[in-house]
Every structure is written in C-alpha cells, then in structure tokens.
N, C-alpha and C positions, 0 to 999 in steps of 0.2 A: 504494500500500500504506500502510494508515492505521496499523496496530499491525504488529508485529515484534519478533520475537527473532533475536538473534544471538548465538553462542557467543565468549567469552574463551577465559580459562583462569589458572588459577590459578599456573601459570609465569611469567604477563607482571607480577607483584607483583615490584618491590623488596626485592635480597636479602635487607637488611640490616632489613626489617620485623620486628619481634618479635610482630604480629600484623597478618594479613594483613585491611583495612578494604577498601569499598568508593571510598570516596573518594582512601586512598591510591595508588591504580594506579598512578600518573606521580611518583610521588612519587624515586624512583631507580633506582639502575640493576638493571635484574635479575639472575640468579643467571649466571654467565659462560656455563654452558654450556646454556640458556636463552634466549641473548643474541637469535637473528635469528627464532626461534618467537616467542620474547614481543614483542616488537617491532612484529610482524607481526598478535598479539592485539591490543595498544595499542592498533594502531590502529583496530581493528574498536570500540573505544569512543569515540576521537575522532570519527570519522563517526557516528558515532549521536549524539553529541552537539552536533555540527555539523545532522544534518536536524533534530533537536529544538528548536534554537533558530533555523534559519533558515525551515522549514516549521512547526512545528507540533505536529510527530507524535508517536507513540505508541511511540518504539522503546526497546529496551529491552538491554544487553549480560546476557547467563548468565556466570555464572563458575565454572565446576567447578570441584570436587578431581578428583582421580584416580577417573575410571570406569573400570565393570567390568562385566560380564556375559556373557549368552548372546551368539553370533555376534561375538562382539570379535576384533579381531584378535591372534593365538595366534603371531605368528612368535618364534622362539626369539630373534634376534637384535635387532629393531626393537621389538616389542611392551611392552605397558605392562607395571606390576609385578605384576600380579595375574595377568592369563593367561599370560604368560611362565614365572611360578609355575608356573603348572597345568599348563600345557606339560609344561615340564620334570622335574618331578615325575612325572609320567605315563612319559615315557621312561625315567625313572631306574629306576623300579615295573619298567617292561617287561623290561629290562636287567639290572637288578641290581644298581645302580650308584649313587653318591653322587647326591644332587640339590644342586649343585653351586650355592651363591648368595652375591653378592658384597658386600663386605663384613664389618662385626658384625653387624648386625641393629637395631642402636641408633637411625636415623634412623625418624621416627615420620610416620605421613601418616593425610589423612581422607578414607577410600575411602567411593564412592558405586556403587548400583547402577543400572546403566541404566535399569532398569524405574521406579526414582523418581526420574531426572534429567526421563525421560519425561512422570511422573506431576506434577511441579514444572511445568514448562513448558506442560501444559495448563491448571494451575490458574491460574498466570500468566496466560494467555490469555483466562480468564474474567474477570481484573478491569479492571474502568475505568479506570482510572489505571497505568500500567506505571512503577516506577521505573527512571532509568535504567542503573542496574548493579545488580545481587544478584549476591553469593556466594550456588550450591550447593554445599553441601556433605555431607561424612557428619556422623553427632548428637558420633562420640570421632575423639580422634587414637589410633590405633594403631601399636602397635612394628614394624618389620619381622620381627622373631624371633617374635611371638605370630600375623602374619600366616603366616607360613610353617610354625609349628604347625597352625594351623587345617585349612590345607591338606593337610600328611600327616595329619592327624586323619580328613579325610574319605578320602583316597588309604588307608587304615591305610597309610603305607610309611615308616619314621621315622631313614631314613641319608641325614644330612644333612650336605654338608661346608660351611664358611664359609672364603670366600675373603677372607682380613683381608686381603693383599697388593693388593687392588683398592677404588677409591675406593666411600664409601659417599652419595656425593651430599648433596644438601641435606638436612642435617638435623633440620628441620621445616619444617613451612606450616600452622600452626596458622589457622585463619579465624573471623573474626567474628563469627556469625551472628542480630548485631540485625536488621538488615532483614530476612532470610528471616525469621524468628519473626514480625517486622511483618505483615510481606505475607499468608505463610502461615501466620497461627499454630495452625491445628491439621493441618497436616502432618505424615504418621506415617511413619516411615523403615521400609525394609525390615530384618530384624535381618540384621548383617552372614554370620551362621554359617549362615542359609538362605539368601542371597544368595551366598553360596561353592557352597553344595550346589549349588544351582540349575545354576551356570557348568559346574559341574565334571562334574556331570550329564550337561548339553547336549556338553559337550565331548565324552568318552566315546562318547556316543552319536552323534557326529557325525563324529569321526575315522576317519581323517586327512581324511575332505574340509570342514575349519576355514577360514575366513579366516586364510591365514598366508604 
C-alpha cells in the first residue's frame, strides 16, 4: 500500500495546548480523561511516520474534531456530543420532560460533518504528495449552549435543564487550520444548521432502529 490514510483525533493533543498544531501532537500530556484513547491515537502517527521515513511512503494521519452525522452512533450513555444531543432531546420531546445536559454550556468545540470529513479524505487522496498529519476540522468553534439551541431549534422542544453539578470537560480545542487551507484551499464546509437538520432528520426517521 503506497498512499494511506489513517485517522487520529483531536483528543490525543496536549492538554495544556492553547492551540491545537499539527506538529505539536507529542508535545504533552493529554487531557486526563483522554489519557489511554489519545495514547493509543499517538501512536497511529508515530507508525506513519516510522513507514514514511523507513519505506518511503505516502501515508498520511486525519485529525478530526468532533464528528457528527447521519448513522453515528446515538447511545445515550457512550455516544458523542452531538447525537447524544439529539438523542436525548428526542426523548425529552417524546416525554415531556427536561433534556437534561451536563454542565454550563461554556466549553466551546469544532464540530465536523461526516459527509465533509468524507469529502476531505477523498480530496486528500487525489493529491500527490500527502502531508503527514492534517487537522480536520469544522470552519468556528462553537458554545455548547448555542449547540444545544440549535438543536431544540430544529426539535421546536425548548425545556432544557443544565446540570452545573457535573463536570463540563475540556474546555476548548480550538485547531489550527494552516495546513488544511494549504492542502485544501478551496474546501467548502457543510453549514453546521443543515448538517444538524440532516442528522436529526435521518434520526427520526430511523428510530429506534439507530446505531446505539
């Protein structure tokens, strides 16, 4: 296999990055509760840069932000921030009942839609030269609290309770993205408010038999 992609992730960055760089990945320790997931990313870019420099090759580590989409995995308990939202929200709707999320709202992230993580990775694929790490990411960092408007926005269902008594996680990962602009520079993101639609859409119409 002459070219290749392999996925990171944007957890295996050092906590204490004020801005997450391609180059810094090893730079320190990752965010505690992160620890043996990011670790475990790391090292999906040291072997890449181990067959790069001992073969040759063409490989290349993806770094997401937090994906989302259609078929994502929806469990209430494990699932990412986005369909867990949706999730959850849906039940509340159903119920009648708070949609219950933890935290202020205050920690901020840069959501990506599947269909352009997809869309990144093929056009990767067509160029000659592969760097070997790119952050994907979304174009803004978004609030948790404007994310989760968005979402009853489309649910219309708008009783929300915030659970301040529970931890609100890492409160940014704000990412870099010179190299994606390099590589890609006319890459067009999906807009995030149709990219919710979409999810939220497919959801609905697929419930309950979801990946969850």
């Amino acid at each position: 296999v002459k070219k290749l992609i392999a996925f990171s992730s944007v957890c295996a960055f050092p906590a204490d990055e004020p801005v997450f760089k391609e180059d810094n990945l090893q730079n320190g320790l990752p965010y505690p509760a992160h620890g043996a997931y990011a670790y475990s990313k790391r090292m999906v870019d040291v072997q890449i840069e181990a067959y790069n420099k001992q073969y040759g090759l063409n490989y290349c580590s993806v770094i997401p932000a937090n994906i989302f989409g259609e078929a994502d995995n929806y469990n209430l308990e494990d699932g990412h921030v986005v369909p867990s939202l949706i999730h959850k929200c849906f039940v509340a709707k159903q119920n009648n009942t708070p949609l219950e999320v933890w935290g202020d709202g205050t920690p901020m992230r840069e959501f990506l839609y599947s269909e352009d993580v997809a869309r990144a990775c093929v056009e990767l694929l067509d160029k000659e030269k592969l760097p070997q790490r790119i952050i994907v990411s979304g174009e803004h960092e978004l609030e948790i609290k404007e994310l989760v408007q968005k979402i009853c926005n489309i649910f219309d269902y708008h009783n929300v309770k915030w659970l301040t008594s529970k931890p609100n996680g890492q409160h940014r990962r704000p990412c870099d993205k010179k190299v994606f602009n390099q590589v890609l520079d006319s890459f067009e993101f999906t807009d995030v408010d149709l990219a919710l639609k979409n999810s939220i859409e497919w959801f609905q119409s697929n419930y309950p038999e979801v990946r969850s």
